[in-house]
C-alpha positions as CSV (number, residue, x, y, z in Angstrom):
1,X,87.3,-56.3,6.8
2,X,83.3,-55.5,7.1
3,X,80.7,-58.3,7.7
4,X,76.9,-57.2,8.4
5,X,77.0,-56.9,12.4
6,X,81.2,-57.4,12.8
7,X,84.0,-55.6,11.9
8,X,87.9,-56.1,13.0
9,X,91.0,-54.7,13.3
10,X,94.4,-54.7,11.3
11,X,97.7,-53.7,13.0
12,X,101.2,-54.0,10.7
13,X,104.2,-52.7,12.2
14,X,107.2,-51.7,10.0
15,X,111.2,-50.9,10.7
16,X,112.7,-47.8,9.5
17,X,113.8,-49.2,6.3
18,X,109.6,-50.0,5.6
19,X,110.2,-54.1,6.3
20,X,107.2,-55.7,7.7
21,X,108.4,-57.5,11.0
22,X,104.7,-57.8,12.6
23,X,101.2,-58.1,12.5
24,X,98.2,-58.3,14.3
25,X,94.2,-58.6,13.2
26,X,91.7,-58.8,15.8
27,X,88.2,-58.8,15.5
28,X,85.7,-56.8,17.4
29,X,82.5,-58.4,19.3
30,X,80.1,-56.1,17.6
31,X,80.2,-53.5,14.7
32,X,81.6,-50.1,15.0
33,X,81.5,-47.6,13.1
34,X,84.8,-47.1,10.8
35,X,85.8,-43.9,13.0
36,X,85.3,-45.9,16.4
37,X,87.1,-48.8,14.8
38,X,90.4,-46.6,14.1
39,X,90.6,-45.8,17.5
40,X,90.8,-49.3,18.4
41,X,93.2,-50.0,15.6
42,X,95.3,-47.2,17.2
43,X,95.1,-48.6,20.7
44,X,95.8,-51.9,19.7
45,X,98.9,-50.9,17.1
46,X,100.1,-49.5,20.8
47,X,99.5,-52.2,23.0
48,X,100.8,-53.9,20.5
49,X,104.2,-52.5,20.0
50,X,104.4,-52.4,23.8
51,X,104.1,-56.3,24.1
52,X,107.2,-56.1,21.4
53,X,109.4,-54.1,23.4
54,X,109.6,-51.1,20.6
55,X,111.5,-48.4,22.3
56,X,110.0,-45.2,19.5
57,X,107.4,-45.5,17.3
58,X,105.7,-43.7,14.8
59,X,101.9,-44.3,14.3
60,X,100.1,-43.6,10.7
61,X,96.7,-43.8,10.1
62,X,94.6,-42.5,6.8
63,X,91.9,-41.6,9.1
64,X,92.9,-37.8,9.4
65,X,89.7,-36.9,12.2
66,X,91.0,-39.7,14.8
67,X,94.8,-38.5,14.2
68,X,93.9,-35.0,14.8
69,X,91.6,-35.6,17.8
70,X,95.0,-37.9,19.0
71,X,97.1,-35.6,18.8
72,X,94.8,-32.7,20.6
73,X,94.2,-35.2,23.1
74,X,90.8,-34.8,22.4
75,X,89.7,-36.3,25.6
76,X,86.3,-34.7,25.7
77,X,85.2,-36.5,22.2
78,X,83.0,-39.8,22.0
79,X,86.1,-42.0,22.2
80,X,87.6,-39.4,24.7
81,X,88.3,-42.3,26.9
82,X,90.5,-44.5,24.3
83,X,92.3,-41.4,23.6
84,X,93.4,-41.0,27.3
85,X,94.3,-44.8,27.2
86,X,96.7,-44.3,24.4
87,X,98.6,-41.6,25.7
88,X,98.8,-43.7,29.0
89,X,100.4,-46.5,26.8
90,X,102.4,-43.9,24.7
91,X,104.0,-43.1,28.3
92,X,106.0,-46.3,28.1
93,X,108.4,-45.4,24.8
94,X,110.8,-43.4,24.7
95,X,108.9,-41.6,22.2
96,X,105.3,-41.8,20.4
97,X,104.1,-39.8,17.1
98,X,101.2,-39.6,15.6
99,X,100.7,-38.8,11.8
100,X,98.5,-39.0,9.1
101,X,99.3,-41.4,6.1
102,X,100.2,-39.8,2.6
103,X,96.7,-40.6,1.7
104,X,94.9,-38.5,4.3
105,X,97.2,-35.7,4.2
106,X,96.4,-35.3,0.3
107,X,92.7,-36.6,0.7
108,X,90.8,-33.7,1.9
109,X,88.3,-31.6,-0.9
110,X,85.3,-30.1,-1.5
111,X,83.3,-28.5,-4.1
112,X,83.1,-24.2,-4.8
113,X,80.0,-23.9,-6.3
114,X,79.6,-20.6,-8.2
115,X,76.6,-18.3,-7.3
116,X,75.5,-14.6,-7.8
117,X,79.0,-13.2,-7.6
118,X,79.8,-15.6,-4.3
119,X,81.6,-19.2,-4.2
120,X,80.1,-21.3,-2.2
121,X,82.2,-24.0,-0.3
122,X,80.4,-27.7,0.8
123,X,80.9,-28.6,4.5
124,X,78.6,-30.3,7.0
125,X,78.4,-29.9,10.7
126,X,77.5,-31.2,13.6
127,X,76.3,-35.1,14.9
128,X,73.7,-36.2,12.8
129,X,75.6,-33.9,9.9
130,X,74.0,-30.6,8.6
131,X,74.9,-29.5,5.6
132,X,76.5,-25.4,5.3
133,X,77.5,-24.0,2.0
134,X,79.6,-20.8,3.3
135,X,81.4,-18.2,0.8
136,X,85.1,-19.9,0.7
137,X,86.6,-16.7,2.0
138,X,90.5,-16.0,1.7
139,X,90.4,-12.7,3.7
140,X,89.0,-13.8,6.9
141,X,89.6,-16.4,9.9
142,X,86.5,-17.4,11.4
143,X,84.1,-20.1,9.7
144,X,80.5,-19.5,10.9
145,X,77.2,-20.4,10.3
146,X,73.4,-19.3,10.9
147,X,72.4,-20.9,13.8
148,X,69.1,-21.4,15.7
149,X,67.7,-19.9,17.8
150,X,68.1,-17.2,15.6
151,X,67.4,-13.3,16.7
152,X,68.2,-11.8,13.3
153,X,69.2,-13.8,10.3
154,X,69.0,-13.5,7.0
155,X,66.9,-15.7,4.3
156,X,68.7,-19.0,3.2
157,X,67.8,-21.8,1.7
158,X,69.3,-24.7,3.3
159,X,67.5,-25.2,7.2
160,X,69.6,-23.3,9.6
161,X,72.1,-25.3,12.0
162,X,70.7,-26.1,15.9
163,X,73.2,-27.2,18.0
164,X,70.4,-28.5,20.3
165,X,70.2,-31.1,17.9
166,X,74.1,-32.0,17.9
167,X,75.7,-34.4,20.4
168,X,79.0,-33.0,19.6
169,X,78.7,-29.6,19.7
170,X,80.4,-27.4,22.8
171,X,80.8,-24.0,23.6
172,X,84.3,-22.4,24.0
173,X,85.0,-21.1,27.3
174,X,85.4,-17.2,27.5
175,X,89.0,-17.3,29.0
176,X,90.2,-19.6,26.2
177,X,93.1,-18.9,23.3
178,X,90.4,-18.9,20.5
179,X,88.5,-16.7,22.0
180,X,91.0,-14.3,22.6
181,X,91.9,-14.6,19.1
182,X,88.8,-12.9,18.2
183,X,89.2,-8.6,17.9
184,X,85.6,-8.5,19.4
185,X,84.7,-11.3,22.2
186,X,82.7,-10.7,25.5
187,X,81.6,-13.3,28.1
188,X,78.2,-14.6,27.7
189,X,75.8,-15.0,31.0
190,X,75.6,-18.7,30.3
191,X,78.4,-20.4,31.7
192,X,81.0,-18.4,30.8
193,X,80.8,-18.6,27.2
194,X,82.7,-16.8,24.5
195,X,80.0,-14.9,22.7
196,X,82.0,-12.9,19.2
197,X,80.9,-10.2,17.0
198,X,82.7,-10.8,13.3
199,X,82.0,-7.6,11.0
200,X,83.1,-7.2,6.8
201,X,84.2,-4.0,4.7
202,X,80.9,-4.3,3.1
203,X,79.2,-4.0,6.4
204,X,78.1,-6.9,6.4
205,X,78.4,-8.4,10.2
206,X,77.6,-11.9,12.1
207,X,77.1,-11.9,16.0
208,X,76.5,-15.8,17.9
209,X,78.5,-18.3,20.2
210,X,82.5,-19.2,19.3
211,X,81.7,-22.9,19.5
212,X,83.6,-26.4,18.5
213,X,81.8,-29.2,16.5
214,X,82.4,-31.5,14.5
215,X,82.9,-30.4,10.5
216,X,82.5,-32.9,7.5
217,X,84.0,-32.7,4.5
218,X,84.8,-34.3,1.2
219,X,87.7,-35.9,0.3
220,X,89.2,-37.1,-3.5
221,X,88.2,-40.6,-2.4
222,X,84.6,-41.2,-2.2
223,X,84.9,-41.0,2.0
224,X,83.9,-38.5,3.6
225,X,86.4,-37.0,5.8
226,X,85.3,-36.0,10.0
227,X,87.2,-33.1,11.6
228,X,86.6,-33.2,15.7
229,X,86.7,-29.7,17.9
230,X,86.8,-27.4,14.5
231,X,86.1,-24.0,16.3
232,X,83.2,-22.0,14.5
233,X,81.1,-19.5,15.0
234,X,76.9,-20.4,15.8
235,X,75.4,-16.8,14.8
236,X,72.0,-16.1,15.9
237,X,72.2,-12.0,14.3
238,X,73.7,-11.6,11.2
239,X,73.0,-9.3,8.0
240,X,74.5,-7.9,5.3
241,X,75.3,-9.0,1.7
242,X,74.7,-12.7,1.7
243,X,72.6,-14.3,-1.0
244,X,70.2,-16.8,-0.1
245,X,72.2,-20.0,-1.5
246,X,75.0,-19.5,1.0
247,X,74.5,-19.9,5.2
248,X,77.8,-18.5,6.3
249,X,81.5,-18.0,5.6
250,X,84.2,-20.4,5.6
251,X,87.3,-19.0,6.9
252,X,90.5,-19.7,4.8
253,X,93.0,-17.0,6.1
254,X,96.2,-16.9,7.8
255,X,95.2,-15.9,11.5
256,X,94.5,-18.7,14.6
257,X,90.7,-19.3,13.5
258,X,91.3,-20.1,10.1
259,X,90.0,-23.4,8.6
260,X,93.5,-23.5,7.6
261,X,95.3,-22.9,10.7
262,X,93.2,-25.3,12.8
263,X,94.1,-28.3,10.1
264,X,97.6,-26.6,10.1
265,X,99.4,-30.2,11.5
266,X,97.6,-32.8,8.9
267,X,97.7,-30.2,5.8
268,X,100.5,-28.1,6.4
269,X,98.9,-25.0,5.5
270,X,98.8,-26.0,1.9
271,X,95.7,-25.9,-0.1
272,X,94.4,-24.6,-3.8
273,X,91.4,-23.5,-5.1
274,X,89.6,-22.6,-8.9
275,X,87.0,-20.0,-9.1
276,X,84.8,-20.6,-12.2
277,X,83.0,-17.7,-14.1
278,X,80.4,-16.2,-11.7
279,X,77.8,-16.6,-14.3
280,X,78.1,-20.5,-14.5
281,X,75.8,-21.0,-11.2
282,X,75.5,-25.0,-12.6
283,X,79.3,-25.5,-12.7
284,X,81.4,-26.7,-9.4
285,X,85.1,-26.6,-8.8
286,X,87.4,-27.5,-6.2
287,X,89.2,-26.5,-3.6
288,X,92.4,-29.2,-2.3
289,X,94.1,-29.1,1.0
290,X,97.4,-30.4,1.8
291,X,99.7,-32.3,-0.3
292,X,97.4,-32.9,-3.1
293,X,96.6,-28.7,-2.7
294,X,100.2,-28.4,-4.6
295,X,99.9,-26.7,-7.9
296,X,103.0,-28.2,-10.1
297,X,103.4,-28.3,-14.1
298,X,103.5,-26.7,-17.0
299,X,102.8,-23.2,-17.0
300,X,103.3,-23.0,-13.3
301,X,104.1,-19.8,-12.0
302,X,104.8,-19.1,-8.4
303,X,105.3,-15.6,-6.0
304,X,105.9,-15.5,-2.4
305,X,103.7,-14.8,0.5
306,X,104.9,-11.8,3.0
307,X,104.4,-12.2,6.2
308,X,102.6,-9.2,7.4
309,X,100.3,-8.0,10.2
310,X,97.3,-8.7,10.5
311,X,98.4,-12.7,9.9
312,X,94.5,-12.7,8.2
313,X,95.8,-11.9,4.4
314,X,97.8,-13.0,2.2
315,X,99.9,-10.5,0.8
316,X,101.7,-10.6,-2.6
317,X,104.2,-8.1,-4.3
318,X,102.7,-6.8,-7.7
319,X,105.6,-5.0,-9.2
320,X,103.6,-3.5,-12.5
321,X,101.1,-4.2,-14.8
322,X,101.6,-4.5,-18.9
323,X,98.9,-3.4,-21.1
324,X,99.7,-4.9,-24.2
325,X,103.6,-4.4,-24.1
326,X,103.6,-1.7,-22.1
327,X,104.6,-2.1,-18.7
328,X,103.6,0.6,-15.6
329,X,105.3,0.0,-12.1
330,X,103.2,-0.2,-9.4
331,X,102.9,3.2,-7.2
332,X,101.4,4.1,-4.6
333,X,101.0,7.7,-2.4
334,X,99.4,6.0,0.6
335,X,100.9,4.7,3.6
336,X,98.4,1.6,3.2
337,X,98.6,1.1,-0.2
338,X,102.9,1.3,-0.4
339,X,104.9,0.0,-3.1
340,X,106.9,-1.8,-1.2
341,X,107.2,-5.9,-0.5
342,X,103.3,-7.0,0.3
343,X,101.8,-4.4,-1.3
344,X,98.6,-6.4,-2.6
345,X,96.0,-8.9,-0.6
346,X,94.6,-11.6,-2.8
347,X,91.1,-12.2,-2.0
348,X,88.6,-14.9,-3.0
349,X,85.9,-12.9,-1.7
350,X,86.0,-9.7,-2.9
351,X,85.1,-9.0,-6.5
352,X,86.8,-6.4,-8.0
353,X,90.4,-5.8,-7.9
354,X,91.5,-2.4,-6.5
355,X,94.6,0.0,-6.9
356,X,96.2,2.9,-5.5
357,X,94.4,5.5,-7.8
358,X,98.0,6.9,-9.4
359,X,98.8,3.5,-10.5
360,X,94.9,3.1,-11.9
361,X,94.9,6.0,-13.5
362,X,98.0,5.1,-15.7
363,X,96.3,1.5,-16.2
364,X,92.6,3.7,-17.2
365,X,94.6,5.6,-19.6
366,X,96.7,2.9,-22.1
367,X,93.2,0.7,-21.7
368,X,91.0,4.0,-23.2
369,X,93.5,4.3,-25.9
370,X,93.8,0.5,-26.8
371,X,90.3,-0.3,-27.4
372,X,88.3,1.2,-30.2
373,X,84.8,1.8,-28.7
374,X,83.1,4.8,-27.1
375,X,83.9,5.5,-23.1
376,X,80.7,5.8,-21.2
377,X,80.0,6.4,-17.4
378,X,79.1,3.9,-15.2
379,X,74.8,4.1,-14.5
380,X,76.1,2.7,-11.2
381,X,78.8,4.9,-10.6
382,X,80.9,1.9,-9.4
383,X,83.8,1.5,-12.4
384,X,85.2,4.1,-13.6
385,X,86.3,3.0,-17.0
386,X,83.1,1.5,-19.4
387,X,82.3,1.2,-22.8
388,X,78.9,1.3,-24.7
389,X,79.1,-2.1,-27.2
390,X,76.8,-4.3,-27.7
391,X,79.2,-7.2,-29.7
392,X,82.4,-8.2,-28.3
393,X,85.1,-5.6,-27.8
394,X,89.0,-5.8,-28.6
395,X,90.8,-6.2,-25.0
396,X,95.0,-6.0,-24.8
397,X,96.4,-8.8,-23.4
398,X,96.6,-7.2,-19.3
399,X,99.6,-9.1,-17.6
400,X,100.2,-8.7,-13.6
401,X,103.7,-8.7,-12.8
402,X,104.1,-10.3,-9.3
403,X,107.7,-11.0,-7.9
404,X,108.6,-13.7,-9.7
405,X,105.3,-14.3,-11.5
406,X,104.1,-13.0,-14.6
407,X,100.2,-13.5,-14.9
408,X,98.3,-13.1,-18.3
409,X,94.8,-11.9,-17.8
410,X,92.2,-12.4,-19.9
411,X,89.8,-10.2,-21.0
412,X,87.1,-12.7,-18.5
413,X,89.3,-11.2,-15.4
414,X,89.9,-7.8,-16.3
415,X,86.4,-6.9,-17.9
416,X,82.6,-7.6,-17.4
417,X,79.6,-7.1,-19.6
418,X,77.0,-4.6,-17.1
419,X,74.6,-4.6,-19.7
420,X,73.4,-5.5,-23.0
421,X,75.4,-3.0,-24.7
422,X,77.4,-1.7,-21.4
423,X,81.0,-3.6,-20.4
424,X,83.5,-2.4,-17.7
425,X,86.8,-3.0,-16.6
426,X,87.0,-4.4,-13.6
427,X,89.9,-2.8,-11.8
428,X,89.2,0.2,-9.6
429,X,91.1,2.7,-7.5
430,X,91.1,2.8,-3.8
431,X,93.4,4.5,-1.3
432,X,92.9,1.5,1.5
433,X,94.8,-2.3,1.0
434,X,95.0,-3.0,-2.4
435,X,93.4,-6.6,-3.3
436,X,93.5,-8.8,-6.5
437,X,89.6,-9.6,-6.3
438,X,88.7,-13.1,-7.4
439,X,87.4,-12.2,-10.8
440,X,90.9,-11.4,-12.1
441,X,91.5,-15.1,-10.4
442,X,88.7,-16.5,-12.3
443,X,89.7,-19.7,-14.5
444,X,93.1,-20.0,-12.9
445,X,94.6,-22.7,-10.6
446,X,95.0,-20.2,-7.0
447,X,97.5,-22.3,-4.5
């Protein structure tokens, strides 16, 4: 309940069995903002079920930023204070949980906005909120952004982040877990500050300050959902690749700095994504975390993740590949490319989808022969199988047999038109990891 310059509180405590046996609604002397006024709602719902005598409870709120910064006993926050008081309380029982409600848990979402080959993802960060569109990257941990003052950056649109100009942002201490997460970290003259150096298989690199801040987000309400003490990186030298529409990376793999990994406890490493056509730079998508990131239904397919070093990736098992009806086993020569469980990364990121060159070869051949059109070279000399048309080609149906998981391609993921009168498949050999890029993801619910 909300009047112009008052707000309150509400408080309903349940049994096990879900039976309301008490409740409590108190209002407050001025108003609060609705973060400010969960903490309250928390510290009474505590005080509260002290007075009653409750020897456990278990504490839900929908508000997942306040759960989160509970349960890190964020003490160093805004409301650092009321945290410490409610652990003080908590003290009392003989025990005290905090969750977040169904609601939050399934409420968190933001738009992938499609532009020149990269998918954007739609955060904010920062106290007043800056807004960061950073490529929604699979393959890699840390989320960062270009940051002033800036030593080298390259040209963005969107006015680069200062976290001068933020009252919660904080640098991470040198001697710190997340900073010994990084593979490249040294100690900065200021203060003993974690200063990182981040660098991609393009070449592509970003050097700055491992910082926390505070990161905004949508949600599948129309709320916006604030994440306290999200570790990031503020670069202040970075180059490379990046088109001007994007400002940084968000980091959606396995490893400690993940996106992921930090909202591990409220979205239990669950979330999905849809890459649209690369082409259709006016057309979002999504991307869910938690329970509403569950991909269920018809057509539903599903393959397991191996757990494999480095924790980054997430590694699949493609057994073969069909063109048309025939069927080639995956094989590899190479140590790093092996055929055994894990044997292929799938990657938002990275475009094209690469193979270990025996298997490719066998794929390159059965394609030549089942379309009717003249092979060319490449002008680029990046794909190795092209043909010169300048109206729609015949493509076989290409199906990727994971473990468990049969996935029809069509000819959008497995081919692109170069030119006028110039199209290519997409899939190339390489001796390194083999990755299913995010073109032959295009169009398909990834979770």
């Amino acid at each position: 309940m909300e009047q112009e310059g008052s707000s309150s509180v509400g408080v309903v405590i349940r049994d096990s069995n879900g039976q309301v046996v008490a409740a409590l609604c108190l209002p407050l002397q001025s108003y609060f903002s609705a973060e400010l006024s969960e903490v309250f709602a928390l510290e009474q719902g505590v005080l509260f079920a002290q007075e009653l005598q409750l020897p456990r409870i278990i504490v839900e709120s929908d508000a997942l930023t306040v759960i989160q910064a509970v349960n890190d006993k964020a003490t160093g926050s805004i409301f650092g204070h009321l945290i410490q008081g409610i652990h003080q309380v908590c003290e009392s029982f003989e025990s005290c949980h905090f969750k977040p409600s169904l609601q939050s848990k399934s409420s968190i979402q933001s738009n992938i906005i499609a532009n020149g080959g990269e998918h954007l993802m739609k955060i904010s960060l920062g106290t007043p909120a800056v807004e960061v569109l950073g490529i929604a990257y699979t393959g890699s941990d840390l989320t960062w952004t270009q940051c002033e003052p800036c030593e080298k950056c390259y040209k963005q649109n969107l006015p680069l982040f200062d976290p001068q100009q933020s009252s919660t942002y904080g640098n991470v201490p040198y001697n710190s877990s997340p900073c010994k997460a990084l593979n490249t970290a040294s100690c900065g003259t200021d203060k003993n500050t974690c200063q990182y150096g981040y660098s991609y298989g393009d070449q592509s690199f970003t050097n700055g300050d491992l910082g926390v801040e505070t990161l905004t987000i949508g949600s599948t309400t129309s709320h916006q959902v604030t994440l306290p003490n999200i570790v990031f990186g503020c670069g202040h030298n970075n180059d490379g690749t990046f088109g001007e529409a994007g400002s940084g990376i968000i980091g959606l793999g396995g490893g400690p700095l993940s996106l992921v990994s930090q909202l591990n406890n409220s979205i239990g490493g669950k979330f999905s994504y849809c890459l649209v056509p690369i082409e259709n730079s006016n057309v979002t998508s999504k991307i869910n975390f938690g329970s509403n990131g569950l991909v269920s239904g018809n057509g539903v397919v599903s393959t397991p993740l191996v757990a494999k070093d480095p924790s980054t990736f997430y590694y699949l098992t493609l057994e073969g590949i069909s063109v048309g009806n025939k069927r080639f086993a995956y094989k590899a020569s190479s140590k790093a490319v092996a055929s055994n469980e894990g044997n292929i990364v799938i990657d938002s990121d990275t475009t094209l989808t690469s193979l270990p060159p025996e298997f490719h070869e066998d794929l390159v051949s059965a394609v030549e022969k089942a379309i009717d059109a003249e092979r060319v070279s490449d002008p680029r000399g990046v794909l190795s199988l092209c043909f010169r048309s300048r109206d729609e080609i015949h493509i076989p149906i290409i199906t990727a047999h994971f473990t468990g998981a049969d996935v029809k391609l069509k000819p959008i993921n497995t081919f692109a038109r170069m030119d006028d009168d110039l199209v290519c498949f997409t899939m190339i050999p390489s001796g390194s990891v083999a990755i299913f890029g995010n073109l032959a993801q295009i169009n398909f619910l990834v979770g």
